[in-house]
C-alpha positions as CSV (number, residue, x, y, z in Angstrom):
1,X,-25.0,-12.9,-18.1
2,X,-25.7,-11.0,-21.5
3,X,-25.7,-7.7,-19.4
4,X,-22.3,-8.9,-17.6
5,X,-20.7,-9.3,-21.2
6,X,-22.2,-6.5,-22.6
7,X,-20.8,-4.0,-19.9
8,X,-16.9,-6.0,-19.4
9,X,-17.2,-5.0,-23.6
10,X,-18.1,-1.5,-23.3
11,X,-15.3,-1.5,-20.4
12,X,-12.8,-2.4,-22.7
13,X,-13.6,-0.5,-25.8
14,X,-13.0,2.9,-23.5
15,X,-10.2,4.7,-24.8
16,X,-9.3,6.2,-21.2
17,X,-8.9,2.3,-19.9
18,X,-6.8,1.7,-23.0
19,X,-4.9,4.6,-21.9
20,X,-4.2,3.6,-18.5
21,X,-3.5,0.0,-19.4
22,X,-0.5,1.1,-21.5
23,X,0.4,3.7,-18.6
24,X,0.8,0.6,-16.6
25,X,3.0,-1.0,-18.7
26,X,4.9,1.9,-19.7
27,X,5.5,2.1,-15.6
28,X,6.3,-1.4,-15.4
29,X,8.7,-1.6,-18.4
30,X,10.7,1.8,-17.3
31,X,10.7,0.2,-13.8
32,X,12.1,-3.2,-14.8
33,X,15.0,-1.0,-17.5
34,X,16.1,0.8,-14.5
35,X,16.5,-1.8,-12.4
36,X,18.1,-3.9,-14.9
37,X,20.9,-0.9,-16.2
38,X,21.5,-0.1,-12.3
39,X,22.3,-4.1,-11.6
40,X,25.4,-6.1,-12.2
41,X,26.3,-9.7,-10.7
42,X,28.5,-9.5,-7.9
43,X,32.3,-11.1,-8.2
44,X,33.4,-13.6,-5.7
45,X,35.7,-10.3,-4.1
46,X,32.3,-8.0,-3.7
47,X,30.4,-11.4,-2.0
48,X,33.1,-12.0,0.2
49,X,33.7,-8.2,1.5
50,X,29.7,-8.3,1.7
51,X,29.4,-11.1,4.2
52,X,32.5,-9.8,6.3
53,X,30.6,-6.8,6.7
54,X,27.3,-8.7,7.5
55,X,29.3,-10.9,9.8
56,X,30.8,-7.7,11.4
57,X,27.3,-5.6,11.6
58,X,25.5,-9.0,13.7
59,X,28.8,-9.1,16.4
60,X,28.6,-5.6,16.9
61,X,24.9,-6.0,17.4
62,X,25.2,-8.7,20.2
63,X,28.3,-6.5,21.6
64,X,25.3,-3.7,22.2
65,X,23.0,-6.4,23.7
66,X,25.4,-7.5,26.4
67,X,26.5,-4.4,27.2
68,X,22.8,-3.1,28.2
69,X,22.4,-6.5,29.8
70,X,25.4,-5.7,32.1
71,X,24.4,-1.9,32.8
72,X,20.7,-3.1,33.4
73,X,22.1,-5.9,35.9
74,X,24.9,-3.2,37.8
75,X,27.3,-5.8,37.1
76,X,29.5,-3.4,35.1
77,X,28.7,0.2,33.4
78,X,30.5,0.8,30.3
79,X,30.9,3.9,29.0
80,X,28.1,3.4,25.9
81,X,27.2,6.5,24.1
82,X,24.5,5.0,22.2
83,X,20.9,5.0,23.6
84,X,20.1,2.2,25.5
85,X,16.4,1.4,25.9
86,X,14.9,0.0,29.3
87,X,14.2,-3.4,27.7
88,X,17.2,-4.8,26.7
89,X,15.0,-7.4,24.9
90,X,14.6,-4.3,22.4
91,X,18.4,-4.9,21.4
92,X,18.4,-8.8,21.4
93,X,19.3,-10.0,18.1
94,X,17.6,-13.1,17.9
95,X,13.9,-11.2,18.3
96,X,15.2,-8.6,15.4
97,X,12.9,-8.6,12.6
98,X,15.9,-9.4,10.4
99,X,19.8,-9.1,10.9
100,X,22.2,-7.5,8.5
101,X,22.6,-10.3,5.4
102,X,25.6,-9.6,2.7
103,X,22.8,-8.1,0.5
104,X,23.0,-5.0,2.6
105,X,26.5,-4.3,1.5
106,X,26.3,-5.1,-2.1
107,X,25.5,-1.4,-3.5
108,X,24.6,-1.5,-7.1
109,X,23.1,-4.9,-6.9
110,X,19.7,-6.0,-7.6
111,X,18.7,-8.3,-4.2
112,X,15.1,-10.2,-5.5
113,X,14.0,-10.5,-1.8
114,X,15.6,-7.4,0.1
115,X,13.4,-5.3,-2.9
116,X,10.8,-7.3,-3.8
117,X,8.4,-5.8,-1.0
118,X,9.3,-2.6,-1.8
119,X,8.6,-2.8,-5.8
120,X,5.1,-4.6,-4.9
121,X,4.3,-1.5,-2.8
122,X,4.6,0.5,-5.9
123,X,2.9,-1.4,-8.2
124,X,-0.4,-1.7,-5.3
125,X,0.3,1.8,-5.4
126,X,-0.3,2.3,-9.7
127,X,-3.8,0.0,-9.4
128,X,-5.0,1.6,-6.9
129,X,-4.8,4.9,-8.8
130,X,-5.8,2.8,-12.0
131,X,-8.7,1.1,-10.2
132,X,-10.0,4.7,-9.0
133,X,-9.9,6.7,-12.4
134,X,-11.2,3.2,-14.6
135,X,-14.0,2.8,-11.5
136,X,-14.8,6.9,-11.7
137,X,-14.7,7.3,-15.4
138,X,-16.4,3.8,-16.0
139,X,-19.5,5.4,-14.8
140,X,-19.1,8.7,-14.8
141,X,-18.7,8.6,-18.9
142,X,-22.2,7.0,-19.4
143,X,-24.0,9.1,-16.5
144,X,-23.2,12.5,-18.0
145,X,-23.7,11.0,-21.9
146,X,-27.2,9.5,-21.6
147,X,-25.2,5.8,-21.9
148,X,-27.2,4.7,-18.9
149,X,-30.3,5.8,-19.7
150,X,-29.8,4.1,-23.3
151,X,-28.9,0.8,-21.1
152,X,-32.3,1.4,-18.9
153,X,-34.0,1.2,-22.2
154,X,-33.3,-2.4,-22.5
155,X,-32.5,-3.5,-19.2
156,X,-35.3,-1.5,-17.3
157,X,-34.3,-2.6,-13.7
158,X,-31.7,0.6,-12.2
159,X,-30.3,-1.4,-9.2
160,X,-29.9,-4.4,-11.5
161,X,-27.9,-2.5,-14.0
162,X,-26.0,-0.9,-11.8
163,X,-24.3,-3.7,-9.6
164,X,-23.7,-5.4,-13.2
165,X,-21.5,-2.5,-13.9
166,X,-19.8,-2.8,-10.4
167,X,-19.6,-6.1,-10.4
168,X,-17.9,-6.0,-13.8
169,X,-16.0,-2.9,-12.8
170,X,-14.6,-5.3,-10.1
171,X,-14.3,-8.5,-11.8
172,X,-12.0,-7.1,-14.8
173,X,-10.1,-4.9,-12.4
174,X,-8.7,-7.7,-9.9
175,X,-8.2,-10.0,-12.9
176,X,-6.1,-7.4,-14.5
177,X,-4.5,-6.8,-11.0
178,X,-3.7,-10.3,-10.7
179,X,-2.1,-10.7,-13.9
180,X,0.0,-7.6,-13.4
181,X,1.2,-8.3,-10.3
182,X,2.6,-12.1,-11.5
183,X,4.7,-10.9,-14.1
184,X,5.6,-7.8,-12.6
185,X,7.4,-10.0,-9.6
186,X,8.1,-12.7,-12.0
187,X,10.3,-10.6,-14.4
188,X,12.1,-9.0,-11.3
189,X,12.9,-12.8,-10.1
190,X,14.5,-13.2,-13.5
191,X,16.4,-10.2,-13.2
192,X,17.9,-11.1,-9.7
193,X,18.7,-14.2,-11.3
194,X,20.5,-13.0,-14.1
195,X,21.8,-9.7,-13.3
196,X,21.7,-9.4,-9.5
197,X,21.0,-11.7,-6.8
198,X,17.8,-13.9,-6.0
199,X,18.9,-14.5,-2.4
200,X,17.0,-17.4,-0.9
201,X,13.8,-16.5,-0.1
202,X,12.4,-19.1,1.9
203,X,8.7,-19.8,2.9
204,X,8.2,-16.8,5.4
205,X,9.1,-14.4,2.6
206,X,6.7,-15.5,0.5
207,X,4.4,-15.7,3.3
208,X,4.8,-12.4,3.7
209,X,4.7,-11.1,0.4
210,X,1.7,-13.1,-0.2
211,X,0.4,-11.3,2.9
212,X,0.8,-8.0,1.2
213,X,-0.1,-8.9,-2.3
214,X,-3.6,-9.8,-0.9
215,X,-4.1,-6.6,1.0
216,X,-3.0,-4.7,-2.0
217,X,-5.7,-6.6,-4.1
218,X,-8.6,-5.8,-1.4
219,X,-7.4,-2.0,-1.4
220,X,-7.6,-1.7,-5.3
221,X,-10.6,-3.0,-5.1
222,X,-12.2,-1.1,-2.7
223,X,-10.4,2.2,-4.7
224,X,-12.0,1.1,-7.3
225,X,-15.4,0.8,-5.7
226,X,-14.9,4.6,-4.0
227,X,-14.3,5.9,-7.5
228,X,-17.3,4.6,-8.9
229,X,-19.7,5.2,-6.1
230,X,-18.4,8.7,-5.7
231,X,-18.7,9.5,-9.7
232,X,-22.2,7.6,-9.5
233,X,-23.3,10.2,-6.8
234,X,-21.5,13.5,-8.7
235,X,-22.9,12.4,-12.4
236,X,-19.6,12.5,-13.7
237,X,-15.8,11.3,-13.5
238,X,-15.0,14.8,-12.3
239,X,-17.0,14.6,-9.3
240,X,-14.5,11.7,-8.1
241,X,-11.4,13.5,-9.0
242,X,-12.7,17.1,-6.9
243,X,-13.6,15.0,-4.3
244,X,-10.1,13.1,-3.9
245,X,-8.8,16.1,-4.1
246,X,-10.9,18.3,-1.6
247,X,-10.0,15.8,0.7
248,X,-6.3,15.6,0.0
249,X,-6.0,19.4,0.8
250,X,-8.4,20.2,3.3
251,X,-8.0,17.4,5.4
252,X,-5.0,15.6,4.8
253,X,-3.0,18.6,4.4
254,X,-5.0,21.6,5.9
255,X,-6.6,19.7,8.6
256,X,-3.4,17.7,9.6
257,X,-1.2,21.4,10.0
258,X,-4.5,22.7,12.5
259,X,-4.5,19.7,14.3
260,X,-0.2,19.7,15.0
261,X,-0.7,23.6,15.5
262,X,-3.3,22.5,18.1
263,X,-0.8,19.9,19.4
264,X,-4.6,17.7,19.3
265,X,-4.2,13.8,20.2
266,X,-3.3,11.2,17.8
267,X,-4.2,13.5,14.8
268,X,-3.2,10.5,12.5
269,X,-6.4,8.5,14.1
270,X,-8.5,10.5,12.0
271,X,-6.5,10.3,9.0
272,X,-7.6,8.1,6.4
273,X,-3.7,7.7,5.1
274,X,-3.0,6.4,8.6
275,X,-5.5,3.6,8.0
276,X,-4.5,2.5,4.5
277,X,-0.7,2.5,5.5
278,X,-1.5,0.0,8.5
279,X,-4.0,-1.9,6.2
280,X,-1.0,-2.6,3.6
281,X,1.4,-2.8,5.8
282,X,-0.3,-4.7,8.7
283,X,0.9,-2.4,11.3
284,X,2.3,1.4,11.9
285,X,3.3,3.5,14.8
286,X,2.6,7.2,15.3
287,X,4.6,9.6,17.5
288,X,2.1,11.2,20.2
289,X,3.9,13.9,22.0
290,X,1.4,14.1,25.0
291,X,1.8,10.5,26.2
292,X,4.3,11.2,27.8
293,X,3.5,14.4,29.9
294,X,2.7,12.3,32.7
295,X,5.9,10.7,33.0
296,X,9.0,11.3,35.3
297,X,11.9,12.7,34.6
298,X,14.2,9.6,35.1
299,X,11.6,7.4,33.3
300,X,11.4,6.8,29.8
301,X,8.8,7.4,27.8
302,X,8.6,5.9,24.1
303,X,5.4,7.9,23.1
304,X,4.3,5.6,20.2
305,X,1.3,4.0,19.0
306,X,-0.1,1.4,17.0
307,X,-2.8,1.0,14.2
308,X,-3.2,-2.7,13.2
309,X,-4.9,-3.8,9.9
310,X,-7.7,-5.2,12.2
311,X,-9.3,-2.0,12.8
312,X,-7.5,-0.1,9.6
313,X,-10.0,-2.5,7.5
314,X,-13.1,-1.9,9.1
315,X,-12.4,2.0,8.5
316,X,-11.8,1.3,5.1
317,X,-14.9,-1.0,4.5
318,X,-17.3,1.2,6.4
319,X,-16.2,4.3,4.3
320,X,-16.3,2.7,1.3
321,X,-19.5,0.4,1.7
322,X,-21.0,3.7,2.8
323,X,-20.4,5.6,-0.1
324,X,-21.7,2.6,-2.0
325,X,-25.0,1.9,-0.5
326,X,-25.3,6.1,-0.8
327,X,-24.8,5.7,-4.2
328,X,-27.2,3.0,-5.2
329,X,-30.1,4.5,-3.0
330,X,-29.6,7.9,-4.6
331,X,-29.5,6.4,-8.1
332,X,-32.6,4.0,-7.4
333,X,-34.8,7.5,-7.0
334,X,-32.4,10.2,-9.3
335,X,-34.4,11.4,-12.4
336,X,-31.7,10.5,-15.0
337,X,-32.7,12.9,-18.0
């Protein structure tokens, strides 16, 4: 416990996470000014034109849906210039994800639940770059000063010293995640409130907001634990950084172009992008031009497919478990002077 304390103090006292926590709220604050100088409170004339537009927007969608019923049934064929898929069900309005609401047509008002998601996907975004840099430069800083070795001095046990750091590395980041993330969507609820609209979020929205709130915890995490293991192995914060890097240019970018160039199969299965966007997200389709080489002419191909956040997490845990276990083997035996 002493050695737990002593490390979530050193953690603090660094300058660098000082820096970053005020980068957070600097991002946070500008975020929450913006919104709140591009909101106003809608009149009674705005609401009313909204829903009318809302109201119009769902007829027109169930006009589409019984018009490919009656062209998929030869009972009539109306001349429809719009694409009409070979499952009607595709078009049905009651298995949309969600219909047009009078939000949609409110421009220059703040709608709590039409951008709550979308905010909470940028603030996952910030931790997870502040859990890599705090997690890299957490260790990296006391590696390439002797800090470590100092610590080994009094707690001679490496492995033992180690997980405290990671542990503590963890502990303080999700804590600070967690508190972020509350009054980051609690001061956007107070600004739908009082200069936009709240809407009425009801117990599937927060279901699944909850939903991604808890993915974007687990993925902070596990950037921070990436960072750290990666620095741990390199010596130094840098090591994490080049290595981010490397990757984001040779593969993600270089790789990616080859592999379109080479019109190669689901190039976005080997992309680790692809996995953290289905993680977050739950699910995401990719376009895959050769599925549908085999098909007809007169039959239609949609030439998508799916990552779920099944699979997406194993990925993720594997890559970043890996790098972990690598790290704490290599430091058990590394000569540290």
């Amino acid at each position: 416990m002493n050695l737990v304390r002593a490390e979530l103090e050193r953690l603090s006292a660094r300058r660098f996470v000082q820096l970053m926590v005020v980068l957070l709220v600097l991002a946070f604050g500008v975020t929450a000014a913006t919104t709140l100088a591009g909101s106003h409170r809608p009149s009674a004339a705005e609401l009313d034109s909204a829903r009318a537009k809302a109201i119009e927007a769902r007829q027109s969608m169930e006009v589409s849906y019984q018009q490919c019923l009656a062209q998929r049934d030869a009972i009539s064929m109306p001349d429809t210039q719009g694409y009409l898929p070979t499952d009607c069900s595709d078009m049905d309005p009651a298995r949309q994800e969600r219909l047009p609401i009078a939000a949609d047509y409110l421009p220059g008002v703040f709608s709590f639940v039409q951008q709550a998601r979308p905010l909470l996907y940028f603030l996952i975004a910030f931790l997870v770059l502040f859990g890599f840099l705090v997690g890299a430069s957490y260790i990296g800083a006391d590696l390439n000063s002797g800090g470590v070795v100092n610590l080994l001095l009094w707690r001679p046990r490496r492995l033992t010293v180690l997980g405290a750091k990671l542990a503590t590395l963890l502990g303080a980041v999700l804590a600070l995640a967690l508190v972020a993330s509350l009054f980051y969507l609690a001061t956007f609820w107070v600004i739908g409130q009082a200069a936009g609209l709240a809407g009425q979020p009801d117990g599937d929205f927060w279901r699944s907001l909850a939903a991604v709130h808890g993915r974007g915890l687990v993925l902070v995490l596990l950037a921070a634990s990436t960072g750290f293991a990666i620095a741990t192995l390199g010596r130094h914060t840098s090591a994490a950084l080049g290595a981010v890097a490397a990757y984001a240019v040779v593969w993600e970018l270089g790789a990616r172009l080859v592999l379109e160039i080479a019109d190669a199969r689901r190039p976005d299965q080997v992309m680790l992008s692809s996995y953290i966007g289905a993680w977050l997200s739950g699910e995401v389709q990719f376009w895959d031009s050769q599925l549908c080489r085999g098909s007809s002419g007169g039959t239609y191909c949609e030439g998508f497919y799916s990552l779920t956040w099944g699979p997406s997490l194993a990925v993720l845990l594997a890559i970043t478990g890996g790098l972990t276990v690598l790290a704490f083997a290599v430091f058990r035996r590394r000569d540290l002077n």
